[in-house]
N, C-alpha and C positions, 0 to 999 in steps of 0.2 A: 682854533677859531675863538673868537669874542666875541659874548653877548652881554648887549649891554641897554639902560633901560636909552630910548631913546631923546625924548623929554619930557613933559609934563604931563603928556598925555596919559591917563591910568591905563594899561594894560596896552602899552606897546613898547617892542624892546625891537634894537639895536643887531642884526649880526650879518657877519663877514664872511659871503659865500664868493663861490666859484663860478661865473656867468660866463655859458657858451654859448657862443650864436654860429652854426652852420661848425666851421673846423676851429674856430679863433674861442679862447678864452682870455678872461681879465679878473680879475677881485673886484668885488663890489659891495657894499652896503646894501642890504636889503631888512625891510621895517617886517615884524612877525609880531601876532598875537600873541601876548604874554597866557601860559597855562600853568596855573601853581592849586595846589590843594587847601580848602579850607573847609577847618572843621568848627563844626556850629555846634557848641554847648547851651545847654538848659538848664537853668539853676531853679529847683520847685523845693515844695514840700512831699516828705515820704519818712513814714514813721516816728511820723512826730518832731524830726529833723529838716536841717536844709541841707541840701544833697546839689552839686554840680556834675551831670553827666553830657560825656560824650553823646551824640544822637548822630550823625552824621557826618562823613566828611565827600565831597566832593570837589571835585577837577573844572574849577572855573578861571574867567580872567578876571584878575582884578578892579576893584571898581564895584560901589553899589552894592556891595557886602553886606553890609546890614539890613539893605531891602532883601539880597538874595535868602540869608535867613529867615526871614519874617516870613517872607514868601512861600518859602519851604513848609517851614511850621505848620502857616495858614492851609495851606492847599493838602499835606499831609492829613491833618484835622486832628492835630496837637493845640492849636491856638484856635477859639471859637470865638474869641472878641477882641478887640483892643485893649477892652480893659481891663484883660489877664497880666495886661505885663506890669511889673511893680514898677517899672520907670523905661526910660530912652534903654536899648541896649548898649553896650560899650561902645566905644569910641569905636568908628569906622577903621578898621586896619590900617595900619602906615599913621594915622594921625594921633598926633601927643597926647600921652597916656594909654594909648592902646597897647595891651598886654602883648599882643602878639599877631605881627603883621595876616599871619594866614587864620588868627579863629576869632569867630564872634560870640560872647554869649549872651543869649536870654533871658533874662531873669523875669519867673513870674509871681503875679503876688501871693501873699501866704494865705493857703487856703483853696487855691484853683487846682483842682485837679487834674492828674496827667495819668494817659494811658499811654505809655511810649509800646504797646504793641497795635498799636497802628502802623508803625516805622516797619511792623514788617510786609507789609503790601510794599514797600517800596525796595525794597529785597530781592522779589522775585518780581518786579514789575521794572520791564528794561526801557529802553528806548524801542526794543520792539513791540513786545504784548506780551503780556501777563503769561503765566502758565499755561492759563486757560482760560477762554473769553467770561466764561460762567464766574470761575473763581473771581478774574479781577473786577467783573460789573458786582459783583454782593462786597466786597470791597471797598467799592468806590460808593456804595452805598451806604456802607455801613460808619465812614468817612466823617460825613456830615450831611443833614438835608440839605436839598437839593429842588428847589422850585422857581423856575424860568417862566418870566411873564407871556403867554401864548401869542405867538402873529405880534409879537414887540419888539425890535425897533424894526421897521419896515425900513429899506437901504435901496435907493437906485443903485439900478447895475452900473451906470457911469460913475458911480460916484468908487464901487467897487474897484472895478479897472483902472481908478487913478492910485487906489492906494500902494501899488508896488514901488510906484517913481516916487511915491511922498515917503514911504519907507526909506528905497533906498539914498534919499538927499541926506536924511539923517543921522545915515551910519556914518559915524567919523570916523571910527576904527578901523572902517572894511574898508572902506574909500583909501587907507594908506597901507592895508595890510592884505587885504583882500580871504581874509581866514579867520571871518565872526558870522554867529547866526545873529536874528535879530529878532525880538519881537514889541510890535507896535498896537497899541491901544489909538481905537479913533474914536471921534464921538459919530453917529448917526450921516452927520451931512462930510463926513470927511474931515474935518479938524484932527491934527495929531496933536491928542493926549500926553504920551507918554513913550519913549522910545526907549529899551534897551540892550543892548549887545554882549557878546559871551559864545566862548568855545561850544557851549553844550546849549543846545537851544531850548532846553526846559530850563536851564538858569536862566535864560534871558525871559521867558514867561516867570518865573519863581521873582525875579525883580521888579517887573513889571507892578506881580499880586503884590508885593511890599510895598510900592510906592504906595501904593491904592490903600494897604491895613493902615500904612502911616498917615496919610493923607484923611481916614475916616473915611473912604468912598468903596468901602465893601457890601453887599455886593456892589456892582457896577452894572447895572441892569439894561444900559443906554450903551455899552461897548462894543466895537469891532473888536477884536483881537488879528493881529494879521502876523504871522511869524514865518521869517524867511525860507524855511526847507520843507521838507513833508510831514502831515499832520499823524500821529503817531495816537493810540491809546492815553497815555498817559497826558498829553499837550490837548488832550479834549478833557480828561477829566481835570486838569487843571484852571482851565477857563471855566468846567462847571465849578469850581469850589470858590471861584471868584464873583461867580452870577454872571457871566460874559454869556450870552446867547449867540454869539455871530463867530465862530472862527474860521478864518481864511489863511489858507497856505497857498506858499508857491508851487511846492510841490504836489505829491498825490497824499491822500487819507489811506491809513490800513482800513482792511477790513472790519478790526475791533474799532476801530475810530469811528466808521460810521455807523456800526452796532448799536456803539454806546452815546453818540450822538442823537439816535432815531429813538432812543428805547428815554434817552430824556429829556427830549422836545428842543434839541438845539438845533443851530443853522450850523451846517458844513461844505465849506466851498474850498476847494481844491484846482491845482493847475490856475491858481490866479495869477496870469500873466499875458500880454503879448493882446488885450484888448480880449480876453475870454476867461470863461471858468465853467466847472463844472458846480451842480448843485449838488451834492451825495443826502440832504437832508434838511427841514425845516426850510425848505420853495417858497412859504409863505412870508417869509420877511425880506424876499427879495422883489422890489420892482420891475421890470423890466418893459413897461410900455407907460 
């Protein structure tokens, strides 16, 4: 079989499956989500030296790379301001002069300091839960502060229950592939902000947080956050490192999601879909009459 990239589009490729319908088969073209690994370097001071290290690598698609790392950084609580980084990171993968289609690196300026054992919460912290609820909330605290403006931004429910269809107009990758998560920033009255898509659905928040470090709109205190699948421990403390008060899934919240939502005054809404939701925490910034 041959896979192949399809066209312009970042992160969609090309391959040659086998399609049955009832007893009949034929070959056919079918459009998949590109999944390649990239590893995200950090170039600081240490020892009176400048040092480039490895910090990460992750299984994402293509596209947006550069925000993915920032994102990463920021929300890990590696990067505490903008204006740690000595300049632009490198050139976006695949484009001229980039070192190497799958890694980005950061370079910060001389003199900012780095505690890269932070990176280890992200070790034992999965796409389920932490070790243990305890451990990963003194983590995520220990992270960066964390203060969310109280009963701010107030959100009709209608305006809630439109966000899934505003979402999904603006996946263009899942619209041809049908196998990306997605996560959307809105403003207050519904306005989509910022949309972005990705295998792993904390990349797709980790891009999101990068537009926003590079844009200068950190925190982002006026955000929705809406991300296609279930809200997960880790996808709530990533909105809190971004100042996002409002995160809504399609799916259900864990347990430690809503733990650690309730324990630091966020909104969490779940099962957003189909004209309903549930409230798991912070009721008051939601309208509903």
């Amino acid at each position: 079989m041959r896979v192949t990239i399809a066209d312009a589009t970042p992160g969609v490729a090309q391959l040659e499956v086998l399609r049955v319908e009832g007893t009949r088969d034929a070959r056919a073209d079918d459009l998949l989500a590109v999944e390649e690994p990239l590893l995200i370097e950090l170039a600081h001071d240490r020892d009176g030296g400048r040092v480039t290290e490895s910090v990460a690598v992750t299984m994402r698609t293509p596209g947006h790379d550069v925000e993915l790392a920032l994102g990463f950084l920021w929300t890990e609580g590696i990067l505490a301001s903008p204006d740690e980084l000595q300049r632009e990171p490198a050139p976006p993968p695949g484009a001229e002069g980039a070192r190497d289609a799958n890694t980005v690196r950061v370079a910060l300026r001389p003199g900012v300091p780095v505690d890269l054992r932070r990176l280890e919460r992200h070790f034992y912290t999965t796409s389920s839960c932490g070790v243990c609820g305890k451990t990963s909330l003194e983590a995520l605290a220990a992270a960066r502060p964390i203060a969310l403006p109280p009963a701010h931004p107030v959100v009709d429910a209608a305006t809630i229950h439109a966000l899934p269809d505003a979402l999904r107009a603006a996946q263009d990758v899942f619209a041809r592939t049908g196998g990306l998560h997605a996560a959307a920033l809105f403003a207050p009255d519904g306005t989509l902000r910022c949309v972005r898509e990705d295998v792993g659905r904390h990349n797709a928040v980790d891009k999101v947080v990068g537009r926003l470090l590079l844009d200068g709109a950190l925190p982002r205190h006026d955000g929705v956050l809406l991300v296609s699948g279930r809200a997960s421990f880790e996808l709530v403390h990533k909105a809190l490192a971004a100042g996002i008060p409002i995160l809504a899934a399609v799916g259900a919240p864990s347990s430690l999601a809503v733990q650690t939502a309730r324990a630091y005054g966020a909104t969490l809404l779940g099962f957003v879909r189909g004209g309903r939701f549930n409230v798991y925490a912070g009721a008051e910034r939601i309208r509903t009459a």
